[in-house]
C-alpha positions as CSV (number, residue, x, y, z in Angstrom):
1,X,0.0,0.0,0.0
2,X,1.5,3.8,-1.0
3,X,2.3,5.3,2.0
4,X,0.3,9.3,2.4
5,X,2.7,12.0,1.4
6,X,5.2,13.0,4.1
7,X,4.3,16.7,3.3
8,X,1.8,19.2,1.5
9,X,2.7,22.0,-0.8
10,X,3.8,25.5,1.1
11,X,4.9,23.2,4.2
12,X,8.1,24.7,5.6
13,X,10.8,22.3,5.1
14,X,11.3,21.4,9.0
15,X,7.6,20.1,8.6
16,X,8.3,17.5,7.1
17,X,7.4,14.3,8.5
18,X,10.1,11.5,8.6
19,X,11.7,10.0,7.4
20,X,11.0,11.6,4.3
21,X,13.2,11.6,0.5
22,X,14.3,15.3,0.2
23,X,15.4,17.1,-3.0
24,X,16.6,19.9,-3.4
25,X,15.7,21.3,-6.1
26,X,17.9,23.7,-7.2
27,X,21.1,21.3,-6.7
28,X,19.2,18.6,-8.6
29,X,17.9,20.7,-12.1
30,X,21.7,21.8,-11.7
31,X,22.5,18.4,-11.7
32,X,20.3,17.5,-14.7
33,X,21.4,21.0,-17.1
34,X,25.0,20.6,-16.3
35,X,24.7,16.3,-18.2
36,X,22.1,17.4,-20.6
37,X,24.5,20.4,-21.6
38,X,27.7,17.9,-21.5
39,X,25.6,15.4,-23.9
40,X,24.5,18.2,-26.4
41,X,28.2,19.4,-27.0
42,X,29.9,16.3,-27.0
43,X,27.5,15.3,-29.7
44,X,26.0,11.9,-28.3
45,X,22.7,10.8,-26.9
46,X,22.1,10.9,-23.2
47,X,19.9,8.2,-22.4
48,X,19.5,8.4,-18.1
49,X,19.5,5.2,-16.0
50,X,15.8,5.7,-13.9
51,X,17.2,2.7,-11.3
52,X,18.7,6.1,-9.8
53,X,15.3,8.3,-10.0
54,X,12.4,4.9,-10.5
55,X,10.2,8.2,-11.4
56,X,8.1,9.1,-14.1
57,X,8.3,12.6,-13.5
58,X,11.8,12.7,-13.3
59,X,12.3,11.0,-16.4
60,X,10.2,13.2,-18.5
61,X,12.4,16.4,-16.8
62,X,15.7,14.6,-18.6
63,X,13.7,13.9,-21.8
64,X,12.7,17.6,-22.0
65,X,16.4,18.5,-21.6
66,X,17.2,16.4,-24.3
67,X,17.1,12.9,-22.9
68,X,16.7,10.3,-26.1
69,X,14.5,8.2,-23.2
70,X,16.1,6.2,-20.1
71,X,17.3,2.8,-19.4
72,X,15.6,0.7,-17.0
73,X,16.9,-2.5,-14.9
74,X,13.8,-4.6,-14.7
75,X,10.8,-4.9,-16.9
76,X,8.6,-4.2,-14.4
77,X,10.3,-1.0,-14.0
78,X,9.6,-0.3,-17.6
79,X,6.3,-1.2,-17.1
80,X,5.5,1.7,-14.8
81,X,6.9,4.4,-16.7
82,X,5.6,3.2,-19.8
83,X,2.4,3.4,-18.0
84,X,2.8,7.0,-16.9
85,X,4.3,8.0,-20.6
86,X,7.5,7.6,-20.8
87,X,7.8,6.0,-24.4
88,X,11.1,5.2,-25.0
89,X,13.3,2.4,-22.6
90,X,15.9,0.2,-22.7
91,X,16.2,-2.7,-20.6
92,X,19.7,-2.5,-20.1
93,X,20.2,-5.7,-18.9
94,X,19.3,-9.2,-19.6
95,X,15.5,-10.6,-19.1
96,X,15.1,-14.4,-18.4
97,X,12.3,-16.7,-18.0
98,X,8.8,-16.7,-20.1
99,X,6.9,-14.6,-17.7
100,X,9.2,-11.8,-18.2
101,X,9.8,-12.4,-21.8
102,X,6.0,-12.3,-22.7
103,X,6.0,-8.6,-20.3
104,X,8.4,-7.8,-22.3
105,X,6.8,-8.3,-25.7
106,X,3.3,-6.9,-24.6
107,X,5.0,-4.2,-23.4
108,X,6.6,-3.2,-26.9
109,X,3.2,-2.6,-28.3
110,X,2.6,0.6,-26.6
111,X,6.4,2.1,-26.2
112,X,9.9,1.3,-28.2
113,X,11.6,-0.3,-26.1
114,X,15.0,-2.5,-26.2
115,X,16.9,-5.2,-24.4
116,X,20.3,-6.4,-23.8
117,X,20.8,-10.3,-24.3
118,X,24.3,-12.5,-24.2
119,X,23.2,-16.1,-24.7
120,X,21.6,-17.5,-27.6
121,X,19.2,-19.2,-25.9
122,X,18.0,-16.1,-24.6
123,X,17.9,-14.9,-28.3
124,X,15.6,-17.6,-29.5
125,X,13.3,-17.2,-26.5
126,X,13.3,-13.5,-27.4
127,X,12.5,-14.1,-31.0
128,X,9.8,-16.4,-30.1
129,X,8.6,-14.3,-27.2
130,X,8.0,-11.4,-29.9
131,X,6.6,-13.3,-32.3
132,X,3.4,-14.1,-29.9
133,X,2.7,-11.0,-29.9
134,X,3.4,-9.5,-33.6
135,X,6.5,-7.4,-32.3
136,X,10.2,-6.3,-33.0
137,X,12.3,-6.0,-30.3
138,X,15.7,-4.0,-30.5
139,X,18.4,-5.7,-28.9
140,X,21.6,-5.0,-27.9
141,X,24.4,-7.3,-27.4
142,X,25.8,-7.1,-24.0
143,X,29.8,-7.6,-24.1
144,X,31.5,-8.0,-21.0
145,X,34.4,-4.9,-21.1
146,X,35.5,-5.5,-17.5
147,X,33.0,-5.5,-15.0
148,X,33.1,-9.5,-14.7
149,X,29.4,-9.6,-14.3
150,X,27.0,-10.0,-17.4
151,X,28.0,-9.7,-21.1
152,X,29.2,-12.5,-23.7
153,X,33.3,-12.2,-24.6
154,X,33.8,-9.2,-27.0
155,X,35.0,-9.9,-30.5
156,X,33.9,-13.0,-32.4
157,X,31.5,-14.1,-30.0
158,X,29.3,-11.2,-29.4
159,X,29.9,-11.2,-33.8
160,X,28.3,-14.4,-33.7
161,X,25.4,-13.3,-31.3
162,X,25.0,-10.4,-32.7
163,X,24.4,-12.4,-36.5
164,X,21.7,-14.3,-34.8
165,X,19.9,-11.9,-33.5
166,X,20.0,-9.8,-36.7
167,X,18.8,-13.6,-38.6
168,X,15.8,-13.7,-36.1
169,X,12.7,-12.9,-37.5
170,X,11.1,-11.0,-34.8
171,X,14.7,-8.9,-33.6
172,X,16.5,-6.4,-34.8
173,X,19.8,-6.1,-33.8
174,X,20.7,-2.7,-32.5
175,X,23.5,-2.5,-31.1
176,X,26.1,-2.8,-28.3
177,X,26.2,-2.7,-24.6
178,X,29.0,-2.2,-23.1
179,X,28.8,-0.9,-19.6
180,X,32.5,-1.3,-17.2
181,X,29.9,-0.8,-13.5
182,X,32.8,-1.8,-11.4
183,X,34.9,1.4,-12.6
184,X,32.3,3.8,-11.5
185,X,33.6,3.9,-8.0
186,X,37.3,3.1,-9.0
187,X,38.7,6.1,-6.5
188,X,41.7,6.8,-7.8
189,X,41.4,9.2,-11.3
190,X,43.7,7.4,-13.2
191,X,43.0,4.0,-12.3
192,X,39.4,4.8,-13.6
193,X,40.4,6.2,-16.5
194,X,42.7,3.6,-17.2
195,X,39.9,0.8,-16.9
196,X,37.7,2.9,-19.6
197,X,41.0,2.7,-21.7
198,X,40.8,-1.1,-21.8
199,X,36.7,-1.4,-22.2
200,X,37.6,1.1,-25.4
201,X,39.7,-1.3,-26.8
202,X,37.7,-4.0,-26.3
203,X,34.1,-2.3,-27.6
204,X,36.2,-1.0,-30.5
205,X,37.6,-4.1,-31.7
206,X,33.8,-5.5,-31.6
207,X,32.7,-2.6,-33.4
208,X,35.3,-3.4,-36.4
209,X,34.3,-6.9,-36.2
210,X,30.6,-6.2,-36.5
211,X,31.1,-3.8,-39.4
212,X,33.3,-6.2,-40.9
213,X,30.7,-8.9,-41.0
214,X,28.0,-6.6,-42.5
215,X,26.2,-5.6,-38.9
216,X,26.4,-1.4,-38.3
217,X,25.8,-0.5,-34.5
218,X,22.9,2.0,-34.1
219,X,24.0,2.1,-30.3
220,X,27.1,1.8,-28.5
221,X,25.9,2.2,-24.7
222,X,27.5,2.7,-21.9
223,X,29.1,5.4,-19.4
224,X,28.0,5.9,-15.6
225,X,28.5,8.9,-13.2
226,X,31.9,8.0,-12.7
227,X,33.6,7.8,-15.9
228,X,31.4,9.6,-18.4
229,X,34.1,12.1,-19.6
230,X,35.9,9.0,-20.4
231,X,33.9,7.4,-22.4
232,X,33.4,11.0,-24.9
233,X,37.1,11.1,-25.2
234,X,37.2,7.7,-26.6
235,X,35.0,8.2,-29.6
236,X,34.0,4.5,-29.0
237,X,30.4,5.1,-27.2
238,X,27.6,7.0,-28.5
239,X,24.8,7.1,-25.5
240,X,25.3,8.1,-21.9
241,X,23.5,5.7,-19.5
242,X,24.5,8.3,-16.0
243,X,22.3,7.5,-13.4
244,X,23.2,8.9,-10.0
245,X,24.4,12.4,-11.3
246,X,20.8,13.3,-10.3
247,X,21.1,12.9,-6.5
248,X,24.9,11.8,-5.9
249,X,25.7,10.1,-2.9
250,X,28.3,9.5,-0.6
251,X,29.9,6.8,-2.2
252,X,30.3,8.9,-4.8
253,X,32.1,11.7,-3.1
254,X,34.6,9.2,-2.5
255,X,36.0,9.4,-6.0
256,X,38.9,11.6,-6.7
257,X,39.8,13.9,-9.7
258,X,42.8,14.0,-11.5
259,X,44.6,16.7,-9.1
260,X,43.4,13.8,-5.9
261,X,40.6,16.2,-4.9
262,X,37.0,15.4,-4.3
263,X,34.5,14.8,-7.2
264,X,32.4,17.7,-7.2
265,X,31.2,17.4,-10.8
266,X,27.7,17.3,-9.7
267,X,25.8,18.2,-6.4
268,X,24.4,16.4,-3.4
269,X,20.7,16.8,-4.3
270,X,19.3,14.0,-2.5
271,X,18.7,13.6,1.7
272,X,17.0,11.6,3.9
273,X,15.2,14.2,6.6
274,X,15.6,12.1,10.1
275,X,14.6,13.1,13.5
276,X,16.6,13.2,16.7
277,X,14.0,10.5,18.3
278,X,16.2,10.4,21.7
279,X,18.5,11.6,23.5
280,X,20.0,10.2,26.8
281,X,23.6,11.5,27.0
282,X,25.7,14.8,25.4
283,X,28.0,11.6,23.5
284,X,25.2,10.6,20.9
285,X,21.9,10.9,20.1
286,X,19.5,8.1,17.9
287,X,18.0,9.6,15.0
288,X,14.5,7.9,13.6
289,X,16.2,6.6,9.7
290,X,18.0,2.9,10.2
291,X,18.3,0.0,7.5
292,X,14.8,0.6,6.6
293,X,15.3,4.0,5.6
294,X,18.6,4.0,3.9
295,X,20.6,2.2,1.9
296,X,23.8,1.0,4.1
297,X,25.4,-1.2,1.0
298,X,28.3,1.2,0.1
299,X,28.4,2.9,3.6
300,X,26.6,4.5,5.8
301,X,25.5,8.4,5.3
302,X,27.0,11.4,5.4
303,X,25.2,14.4,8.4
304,X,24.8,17.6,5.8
305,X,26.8,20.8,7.4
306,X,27.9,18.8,10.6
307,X,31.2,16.9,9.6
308,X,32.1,15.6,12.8
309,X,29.0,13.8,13.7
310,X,28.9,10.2,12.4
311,X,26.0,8.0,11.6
312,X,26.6,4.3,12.8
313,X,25.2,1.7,14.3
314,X,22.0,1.2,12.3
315,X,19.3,-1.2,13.3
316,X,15.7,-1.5,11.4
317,X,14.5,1.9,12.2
318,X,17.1,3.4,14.1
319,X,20.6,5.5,13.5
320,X,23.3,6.9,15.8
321,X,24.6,9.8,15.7
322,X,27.8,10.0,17.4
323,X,28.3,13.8,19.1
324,X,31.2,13.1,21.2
325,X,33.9,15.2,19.1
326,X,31.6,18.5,18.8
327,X,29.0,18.0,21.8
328,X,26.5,18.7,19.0
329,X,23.9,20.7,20.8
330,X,21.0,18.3,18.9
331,X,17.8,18.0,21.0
332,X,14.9,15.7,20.8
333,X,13.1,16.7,17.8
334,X,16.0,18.2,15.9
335,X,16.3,17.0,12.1
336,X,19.0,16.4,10.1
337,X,19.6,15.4,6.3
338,X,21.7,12.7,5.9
339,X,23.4,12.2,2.5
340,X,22.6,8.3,1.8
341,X,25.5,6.3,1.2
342,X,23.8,4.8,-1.9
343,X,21.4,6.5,-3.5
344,X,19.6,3.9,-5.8
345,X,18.5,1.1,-3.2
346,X,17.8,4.3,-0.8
347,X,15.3,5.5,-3.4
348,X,13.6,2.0,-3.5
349,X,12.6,2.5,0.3
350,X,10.1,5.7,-0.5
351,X,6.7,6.3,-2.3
352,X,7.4,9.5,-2.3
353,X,10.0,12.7,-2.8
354,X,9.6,15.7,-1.6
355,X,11.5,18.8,-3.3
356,X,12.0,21.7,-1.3
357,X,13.6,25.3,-2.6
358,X,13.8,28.3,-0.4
359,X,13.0,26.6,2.8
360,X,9.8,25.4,1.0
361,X,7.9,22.3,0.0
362,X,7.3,23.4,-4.1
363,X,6.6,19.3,-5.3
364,X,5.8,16.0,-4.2
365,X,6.5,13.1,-6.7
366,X,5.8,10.1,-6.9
367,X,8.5,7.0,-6.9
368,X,7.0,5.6,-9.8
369,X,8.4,1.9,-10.1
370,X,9.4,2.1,-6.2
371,X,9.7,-2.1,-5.4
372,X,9.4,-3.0,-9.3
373,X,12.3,-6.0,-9.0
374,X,10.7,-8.7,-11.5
């Protein structure tokens, strides 16, 4: 059941019931202009991961900006923002298992939409899968550049894959993916770069092999928050698939730039607004946000503006925040923002966002696909 909205319209920020999702606004249409802008004058297409945002509203924001459409994880997440008009997705990522497959296909009636595949079975079930329902699916063949996790070999085999998906009745093949995840949070600058040097060679060698065997790639995808400048230096990749450039996290800030200091390239936009909930000594207080509120997978948050407090010690619902270098002044009742550690699985947790400018609540939005995981 969709939880009531935390907030109403004109509510003063500190109003907020919590835990509650906060954007801020201005940081995050910063966040979206200064990709968008990037995208435009390096000449290739942005195409927005929503497993960041899961929201309708904010996909259509990044499509206005210039956004080809977004890529999506699961089909059901596709399912929901098809629903609520967003009309263009790729599944970047493999779908398995007829359920799914037939989603999939009915789902292609009413939106173009794409999928990435690395097996042949897959392939034929795809084709078949299609052909139920009098539909063409574009696919992309998913090489493995680095990230060890989903992707056939590059070179002859995703050639090979890649000819019999273009030989399938109901497929058209599209395209490449080839995504390196694992060097998004690669912290040192040159390290990360140097790991978008090798998924170049790799993609590039495909490329040639696919041209070579009569196959022209529409798409070469790829590119995250991390490593995106990389990627339009190579001349290899043609659409952006940035997610978390929206909110950022704290996982993120751990990233260095080339001169070893912080990446700032976008803005913290996203918070989780948590209440001091007790109190019972000056060396920490508990705060009302725990597992359930956050997502603790890469580290737990960041306290906005107040350095030397740390959050530890999570349990379901609650968080500790530890005052014994500052003596924090922080009363029952206080709230903080925390900056989540990880801002996709943190998203997942909410029904709804709450952007607040000038001290304000201005929107409340909807997380659109929030549990979609089939």
């Amino acid at each position: 059941m969709r939880q009531p909205a935390p907030a109403r319209i004109g509510d003063a920020a500190e109003d907020v019931d919590t835990p509650a999702l906060l954007i801020d606004l201005d940081a995050f249409e910063r966040n979206l202009d200064k990709m968008a802008a990037f995208a435009k004058d390096a000449g290739v297409r942005l195409r927005p991961h929503s497993k960041t945002h899961k929201s309708a509203h904010i996909a259509r924001l990044q499509m206005e900006r210039g956004a080809v459409g977004v890529c999506c994880q699961k089909v059901s997440e596709a399912e929901a923002l098809v629903q609520s008009g967003i009309n263009d997705v790729l599944i970047s990522n493999e779908v398995v298992g007829r359920h799914k497959l037939n989603r999939l296909s009915a789902l292609a009636r009413h939106a173009k939409v794409a999928v990435c595949a690395d097996d042949a079975d897959n392939v034929i079930d795809l084709n078949a899968a299609a052909g139920q329902v009098g539909v063409t699916l574009d696919v992309l063949v998913e090489i493995d550049v680095g990230a060890g996790r989903c992707g056939i070999a590059p070179g002859a085999p995703a050639v090979d894959l890649a000819k019999l998906i273009d030989g399938s009745r109901n497929l058209r093949f599209s395209g490449l993916q080839a995504y390196q995840g694992s060097a998004q949070h690669i912290r040192d600058f040159a390290e990360r770069k140097m790991a978008i040097n090798a998924a170049q060679v790799l993609t590039k060698q495909t490329i040639e092999q696919l041209a070579e065997a009569g196959l022209d790639c529409e798409t070469i995808g790829g590119a995250g928050t991390g490593t995106y400048e990389f990627h339009i230096g190579s001349k290899a990749w043609n659409e952006l698939q940035c997610g978390s450039y929206v909110f950022m996290d704290t996982d993120y800030g751990k990233n260095r730039m080339a001169d070893g200091s912080m990446f700032t390239e976008f803005e913290n936009a996203l918070f989780v607004l948590a209440t001091v909930m007790s109190k019972t000594t000056d060396d920490f207080c508990v705060v009302d946000a725990g597992h359930k509120a956050l997502g603790n997978d890469q580290g737990f948050p960041r306290v906005l503006d107040l350095d030397e407090v740390a959050y530890s010690h999570p349990s379901d619902e609650h968080g500790r925040l530890d005052l014994s270098e500052t003596k924090q002044a922080l009363k029952l009742g206080d709230k903080v923002k925390l900056i989540p550690g990880h801002c996709d699985p943190t998203v997942n947790l909410y029904d709804w966002y709450v952007g607040v400018r000038n001290g304000r609540v201005e929107a409340l939005w909807q997380v659109t696909a929030r549990g979609a995981l089939t």
